[in-house]
N, C-alpha and C positions, 0 to 999 in steps of 0.2 A: 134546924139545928145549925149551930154557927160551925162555919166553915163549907159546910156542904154545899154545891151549886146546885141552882134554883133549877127544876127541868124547862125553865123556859128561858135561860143561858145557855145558847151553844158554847162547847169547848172551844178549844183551841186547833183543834183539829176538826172539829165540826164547822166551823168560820173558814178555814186554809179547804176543805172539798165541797161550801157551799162556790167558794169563790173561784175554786177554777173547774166547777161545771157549768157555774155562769160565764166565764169567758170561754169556754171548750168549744163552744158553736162557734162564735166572733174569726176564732184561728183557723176553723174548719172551713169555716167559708173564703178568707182570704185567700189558705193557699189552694183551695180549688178552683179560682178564678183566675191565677197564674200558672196555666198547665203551664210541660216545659215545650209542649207544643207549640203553645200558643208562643214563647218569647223565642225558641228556632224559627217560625213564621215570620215573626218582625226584624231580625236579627237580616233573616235573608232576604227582606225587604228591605231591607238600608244599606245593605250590600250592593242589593240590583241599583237601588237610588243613587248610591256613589258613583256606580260604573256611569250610568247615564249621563250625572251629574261629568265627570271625566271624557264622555266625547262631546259634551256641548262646551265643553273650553277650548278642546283640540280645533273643532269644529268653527269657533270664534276664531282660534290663531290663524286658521287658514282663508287667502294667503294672508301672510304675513307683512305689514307694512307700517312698520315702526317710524318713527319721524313723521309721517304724514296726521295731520292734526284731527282731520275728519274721519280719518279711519280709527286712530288711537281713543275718540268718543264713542265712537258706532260699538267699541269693544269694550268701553267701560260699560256702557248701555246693556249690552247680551251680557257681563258677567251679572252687574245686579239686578237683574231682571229674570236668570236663573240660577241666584243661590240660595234660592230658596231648595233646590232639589237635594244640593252635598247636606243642607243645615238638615235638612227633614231626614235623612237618610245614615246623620251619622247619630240622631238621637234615636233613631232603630237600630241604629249598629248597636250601640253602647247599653240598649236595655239591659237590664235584669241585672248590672255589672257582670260580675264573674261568676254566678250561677251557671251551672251545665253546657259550659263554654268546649269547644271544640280544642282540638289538639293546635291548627293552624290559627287557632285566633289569637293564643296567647302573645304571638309576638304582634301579629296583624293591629290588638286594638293599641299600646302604648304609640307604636308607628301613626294608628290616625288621630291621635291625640294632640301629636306634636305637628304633624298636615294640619290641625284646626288651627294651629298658632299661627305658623306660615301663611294661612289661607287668610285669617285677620289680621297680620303686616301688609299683607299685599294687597287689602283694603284698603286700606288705611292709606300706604301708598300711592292709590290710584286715585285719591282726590285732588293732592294739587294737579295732577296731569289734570285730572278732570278740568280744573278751574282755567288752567292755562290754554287746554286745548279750545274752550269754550270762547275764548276769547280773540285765541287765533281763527277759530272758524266764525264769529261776528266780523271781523279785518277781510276775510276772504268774502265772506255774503255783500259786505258793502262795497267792495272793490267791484265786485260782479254785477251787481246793480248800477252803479255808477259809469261802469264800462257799456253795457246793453245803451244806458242816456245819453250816453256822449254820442254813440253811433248813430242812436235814430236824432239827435239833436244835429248832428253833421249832416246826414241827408236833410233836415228841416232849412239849415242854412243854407245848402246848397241851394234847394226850389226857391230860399228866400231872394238869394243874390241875384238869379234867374230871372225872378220876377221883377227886383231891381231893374236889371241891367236891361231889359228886354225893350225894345224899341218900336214904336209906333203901329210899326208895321206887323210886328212878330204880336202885338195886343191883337190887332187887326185881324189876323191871321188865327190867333188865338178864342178868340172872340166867333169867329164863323163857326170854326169847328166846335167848341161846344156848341153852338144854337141848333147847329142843324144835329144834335144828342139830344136837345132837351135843356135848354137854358132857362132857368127859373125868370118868373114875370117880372121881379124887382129890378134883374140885371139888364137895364137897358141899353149900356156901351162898355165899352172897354176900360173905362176909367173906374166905372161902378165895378166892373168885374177884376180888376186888379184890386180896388178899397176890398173888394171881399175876399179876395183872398190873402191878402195881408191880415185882416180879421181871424180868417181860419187855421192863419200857421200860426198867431199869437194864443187863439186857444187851443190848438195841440201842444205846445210848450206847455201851456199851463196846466192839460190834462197829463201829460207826462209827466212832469212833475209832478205832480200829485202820486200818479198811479207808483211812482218810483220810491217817495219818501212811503207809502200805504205797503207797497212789499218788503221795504228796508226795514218797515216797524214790525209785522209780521213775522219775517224771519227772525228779529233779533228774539220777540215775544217768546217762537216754539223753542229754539232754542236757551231761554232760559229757565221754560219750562222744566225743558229736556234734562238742563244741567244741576237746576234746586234737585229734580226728583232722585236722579243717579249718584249725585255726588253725597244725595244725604241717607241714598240706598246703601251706597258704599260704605258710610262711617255705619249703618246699623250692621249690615254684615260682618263687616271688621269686630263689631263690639261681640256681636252674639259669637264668631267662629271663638275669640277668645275667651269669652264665657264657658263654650265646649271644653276649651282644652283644661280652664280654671277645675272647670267641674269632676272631667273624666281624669284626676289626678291621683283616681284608685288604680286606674290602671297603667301608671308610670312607674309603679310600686311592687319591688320583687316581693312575690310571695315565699315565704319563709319554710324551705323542703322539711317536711318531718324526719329526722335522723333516728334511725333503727337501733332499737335497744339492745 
């Protein structure tokens, strides 16, 4: 009959209780996998994170020795090497947002929102140190390599002049006592034993050298290792703490008191 609906058209209100018995499970299941257990557990796990996270930078400061170039890396080194503990610790804080939040959290989380901005300036901040100090401790490694060659090059000059200077007699003399040590068969007088030791102090020159420019390259190598790895540690820290504070920018947000009717 025209007009009448077909019994195999559901209503309109038969379509609105087939469709939210089929989602009824879906909701049931999400928020039983979000006890408020389970986000108090994480909540006070990112807590303990932060505190930790807060004696390993005390722990870095001390002692204190600002100006000094090697010390000012050593500590950019320990900050991004453990910021991973504050980062991990303040995305446990900040679960669940303001879900079943405590009485002291309220002010506690905008406060560490605005610590994550801080924390990502003063990232960001520690890279040119980084770059600078990296460069003053290359100037000091080469100084100190340089200094070690001069000295043992000064004693080499010394024996060298020595041997220069040394007089007939003093070979002569020189010559007995080693033989009766053990004088090799080649070295048959004094003249052959002074040619070889001229030989021997021209290859310690050369082996010093060597071994000197081989530590100079080394040192420079770990250290800029050391310096791509921290300083590009630092720009991601920097980026993620201010990502935290971009994100957690629900909770810089007064909530709006219900006023009683």
């Amino acid at each position: 009959m025209l007009g009448c609906p077909s019994k195999h058209s559901p209503t309109p209100n038969g379509v609105t209780r087939i469709m939210t018995q089929a989602q009824l499970p879906q909701k049931t299941v999400a928020k039983s996998s979000d006890t408020p257990s389970t986000a108090a557990l994480m909540r006070l796990t990112g807590y303990g994170l932060l505190l930790l996270g807060l004696f390993d930078v005390v722990a870095a400061f001390i002692p204190v020795n600002f100006t000094n170039p090697i010390w000012e890396f050593q500590f950019l080194g320990e900050l991004v090497e453990r910021s991973i503990v504050p980062l991990m610790g303040l995305a446990l804080a900040f679960y669940g947002e303001r879900e079943g939040r405590l009485k002291f959290e309220r002010p506690l989380l905008p406060l560490l929102s605005w610590l994550s901005l801080l924390a990502g300036i003063a990232y960001f901040a520690l890279i040119p140190l980084g770059i600078t100090d990296a460069w003053k401790i290359n100037q000091i490694n080469n100084q100190q390599v340089s200094a070690q060659v001069s000295q043992k090059m000064e004693n080499i000059n010394k024996a060298k002049d020595s041997l220069t200077k040394a007089s007939p007699a003093d070979l002569d003399a020189a010559f007995a006592a080693l033989k009766k040590r053990g004088m090799p068969k080649d070295i048959k007088s004094p003249q052959v034993m002074k040619a070889k030791m001229s030989e021997n102090f021209a290859t310690v020159e050369k082996k010093l050298n060597d071994d000197s420019e081989k530590a100079a390259s080394n040192l420079r190598t770990a250290l800029l290792k050391n310096s791509t790895k921290w300083n590009l540690g630092a720009l991601l820290s920097g980026i993620l703490f201010v990502m935290v504070w971009r994100i957690t920018r629900w909770s810089r947000r007064r909530v709006p008191t219900a006023t009683p009717q």
